[in-house]
N, C-alpha and C positions, 0 to 999 in steps of 0.2 A: 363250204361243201357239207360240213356235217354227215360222212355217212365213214365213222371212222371203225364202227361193227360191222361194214359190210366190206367183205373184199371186193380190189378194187384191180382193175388192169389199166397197168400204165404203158403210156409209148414214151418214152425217155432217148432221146439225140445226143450226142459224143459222149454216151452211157460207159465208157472205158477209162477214164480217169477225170480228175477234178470232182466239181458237182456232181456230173452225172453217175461218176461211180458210186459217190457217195449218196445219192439219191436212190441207184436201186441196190444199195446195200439194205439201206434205212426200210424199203420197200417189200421186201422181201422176207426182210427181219421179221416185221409187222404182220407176216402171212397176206401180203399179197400176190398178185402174180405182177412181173415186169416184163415188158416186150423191148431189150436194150438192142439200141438203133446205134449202126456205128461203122466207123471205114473198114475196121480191124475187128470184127466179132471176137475174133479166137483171143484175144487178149482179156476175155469174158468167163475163159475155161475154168479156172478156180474158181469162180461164182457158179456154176453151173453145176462143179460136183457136189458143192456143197448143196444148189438146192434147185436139183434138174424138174423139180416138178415146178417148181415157180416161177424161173427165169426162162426166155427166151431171146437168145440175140441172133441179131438181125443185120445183114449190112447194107447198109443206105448210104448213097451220097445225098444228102440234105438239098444240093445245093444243084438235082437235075429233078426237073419236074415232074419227068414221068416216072421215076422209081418212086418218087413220095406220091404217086397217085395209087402206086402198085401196093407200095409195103400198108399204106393205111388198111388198102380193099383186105388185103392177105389176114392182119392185122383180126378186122373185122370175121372173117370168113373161120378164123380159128378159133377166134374169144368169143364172138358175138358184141363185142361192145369197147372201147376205150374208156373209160371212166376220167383219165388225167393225163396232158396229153404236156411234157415237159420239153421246152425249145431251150433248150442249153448248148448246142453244138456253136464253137465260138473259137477264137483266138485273138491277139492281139497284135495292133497295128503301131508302130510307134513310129511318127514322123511329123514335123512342119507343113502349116499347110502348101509352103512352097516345094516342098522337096517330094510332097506324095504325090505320085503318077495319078493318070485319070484309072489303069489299069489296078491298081490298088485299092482304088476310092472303090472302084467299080465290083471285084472280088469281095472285098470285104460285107458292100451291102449284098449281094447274092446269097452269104454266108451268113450274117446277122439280122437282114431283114426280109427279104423275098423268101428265104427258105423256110421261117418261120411264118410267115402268110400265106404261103402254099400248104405246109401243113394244118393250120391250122382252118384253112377253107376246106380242105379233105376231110378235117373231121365236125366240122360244126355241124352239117345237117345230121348227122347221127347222134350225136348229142344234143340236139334241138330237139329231135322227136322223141328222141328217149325222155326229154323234161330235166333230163340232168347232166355232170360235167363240171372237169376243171380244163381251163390252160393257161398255162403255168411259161411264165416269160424270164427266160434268167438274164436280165438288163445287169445294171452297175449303178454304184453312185456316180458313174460315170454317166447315167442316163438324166441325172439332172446337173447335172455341172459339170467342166471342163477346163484341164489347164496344158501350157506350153506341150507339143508331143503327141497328146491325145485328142486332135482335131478328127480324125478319120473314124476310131472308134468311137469316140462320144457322138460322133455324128448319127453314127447305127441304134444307137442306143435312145439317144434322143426319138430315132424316126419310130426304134421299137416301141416306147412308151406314149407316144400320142397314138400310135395306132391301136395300142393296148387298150389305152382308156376309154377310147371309143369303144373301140369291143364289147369292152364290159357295159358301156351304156346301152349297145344296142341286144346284146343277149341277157341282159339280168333278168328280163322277163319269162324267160323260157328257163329258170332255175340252173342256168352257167355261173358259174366261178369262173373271175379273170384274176390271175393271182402276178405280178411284178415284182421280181425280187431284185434288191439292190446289193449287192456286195460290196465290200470295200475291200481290204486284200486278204486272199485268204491261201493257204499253202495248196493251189490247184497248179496246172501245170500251167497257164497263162504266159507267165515270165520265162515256162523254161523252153529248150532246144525244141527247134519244131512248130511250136505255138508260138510265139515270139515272133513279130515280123518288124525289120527295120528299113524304109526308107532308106535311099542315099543320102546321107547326111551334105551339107551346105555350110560352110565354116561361121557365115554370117548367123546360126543360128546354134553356136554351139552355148553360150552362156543363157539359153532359155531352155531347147529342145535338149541340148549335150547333157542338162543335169537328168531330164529325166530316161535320156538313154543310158545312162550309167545306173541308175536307179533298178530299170527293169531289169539290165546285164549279172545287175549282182543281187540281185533280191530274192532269186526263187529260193527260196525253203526256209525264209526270215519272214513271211506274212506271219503278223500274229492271228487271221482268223484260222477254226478247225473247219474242215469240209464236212466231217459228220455232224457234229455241234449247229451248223447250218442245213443239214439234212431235216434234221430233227426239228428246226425252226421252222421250217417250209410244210413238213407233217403239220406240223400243230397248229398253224396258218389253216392248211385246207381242213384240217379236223374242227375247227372253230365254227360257233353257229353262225359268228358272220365272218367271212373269211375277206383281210382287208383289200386291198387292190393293189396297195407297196407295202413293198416290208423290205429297210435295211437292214444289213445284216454286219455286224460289227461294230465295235466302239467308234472307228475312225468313218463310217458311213455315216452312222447316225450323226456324229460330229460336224462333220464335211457339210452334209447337206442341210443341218439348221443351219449351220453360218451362211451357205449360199442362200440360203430363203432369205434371213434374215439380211444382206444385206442387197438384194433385189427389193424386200420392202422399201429401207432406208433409200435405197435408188427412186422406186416412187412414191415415196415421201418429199424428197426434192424437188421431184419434175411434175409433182400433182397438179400443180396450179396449172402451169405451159398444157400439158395434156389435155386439162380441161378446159382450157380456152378457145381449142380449135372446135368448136360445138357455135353452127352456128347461131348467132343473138337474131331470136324474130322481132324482136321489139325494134332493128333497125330497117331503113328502109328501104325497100327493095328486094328485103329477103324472101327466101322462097316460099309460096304456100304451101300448106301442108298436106 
């Protein structure tokens, strides 16, 4: 994005705690202005007194169409422009994929991935025209890989980063930034009361799914990532002359997912030969012409 002299106005989703606090803190800091989008605004107050000319919250349910058609227009109609447009509004789902309802599965993408493609359709033409623009996709290392528990949310994730990189294919000419950030655990509220969702648990799946519901139950405020320390990684992502497409964030991200690359290689390093066999030989006879 490169325009880290010019202020900038963000539209930022579940802007109240985790990431997103900590993004229009970082935001605000920097002297820009933020438009924080959120179920609960007033949970916003203390940021507000501290800096009522730069913050605005706003409350959005992410996850009904026509208020994120409304709050973009409003959006625009006050600032004249979005500059960075962050889809962080998220929680977690933990269950089997036999124990998670269709009603779940189905929630969850509404929240992870429809609501992030509806905003981010409301904002691209004005960002197209204007020639510039970031948005800004807060996925997980959970968007390339996945284990026992986390079928449902890696599913969202997964869907959020193929649609992402598309994006960026098809707007990099018009001077957008598609930014994907990958977390690994970070002390946001994910794991705790509220954001947490659990599945009926299935006994058959307690020694695979059971460890990592005990994992999530007891884990919030033991993540070794900082949310600000990850603020400030995502600044300096969009401040960069080329700003990348992924960015993990944490030792155990970045860890996570070279092993996963690395042993998907080795996976087709195996099966290269078989893969390439099904190509068919013109040289025999009968084959099709070309």
């Amino acid at each position: 994005m490169n325009t880290a002299r010019q202020t900038r106005v963000w539209l930022i989703t579940g802007a109240t705690s985790g990431f997103g606090r900590a993004l229009t803190e970082a935001a605000v800091d920097a002297g820009d202005v933020v438009v924080a989008a959120a179920r609960r605004p007033e949970a916003l107050d203390d940021l507000v007194a501290t800096h009522p000319d730069r913050l605005a919250p706003i409350a959005l349910d992410v996850t009904d169409p026509a208020a994120v058609t409304s709050s973009v227009e409003q959006v625009l109609s006050r600032f004249g422009r979005i500059d960075v447009l962050v889809n962080n509004a998220g929680r977690t789902q933990i269950g089997a994929v036999e124990e998670t309802t269709d009603a779940e599965l189905r929630d969850l993408f509404e929240l992870h991935f429809f609501a992030p493609a509806a905003l981010t359709r409301a904002v691209l033409p004005h960002m197209r025209e204007r020639g510039s623009g970031a948005i800004v996709m807060l996925s997980s290392m959970g968007g390339q890989m996945s284990f026992a528990g986390f079928s449902a949310y890696s599913a969202t994730k997964f869907a959020v980063e193929g649609f992402a990189e598309a994006l960026a294919d098809e707007v990099r000419g018009f001077g957008l930034d598609v930014l994907i950030v990958e977390p690994g655990a970070f002390r946001t509220n994910l794991f705790g009361k509220g954001a947490a969702h659990f599945s009926n648990p299935l006994p058959a799946y307690e020694a695979t799914v059971g460890s990592t519901r005990r994992m999530v139950e007891s884990g919030d405020g033991q993540q070794p990532g900082d949310p600000a320390r990850a603020a400030a990684a995502i600044l300096a992502a969009l401040d960069a002359d080329s700003t990348p497409l992924r960015l993990p964030l944490g030792g155990d991200a970045v860890d996570a997912i070279r092993g996963h690359l690395a042993q998907v290689g080795a996976e087709i390093d195996t099966w290269e030969p078989v893969a390439r066999a099904t190509t068919f030989d013109l040289s025999e006879a009968g084959a099709p012409e070309a």
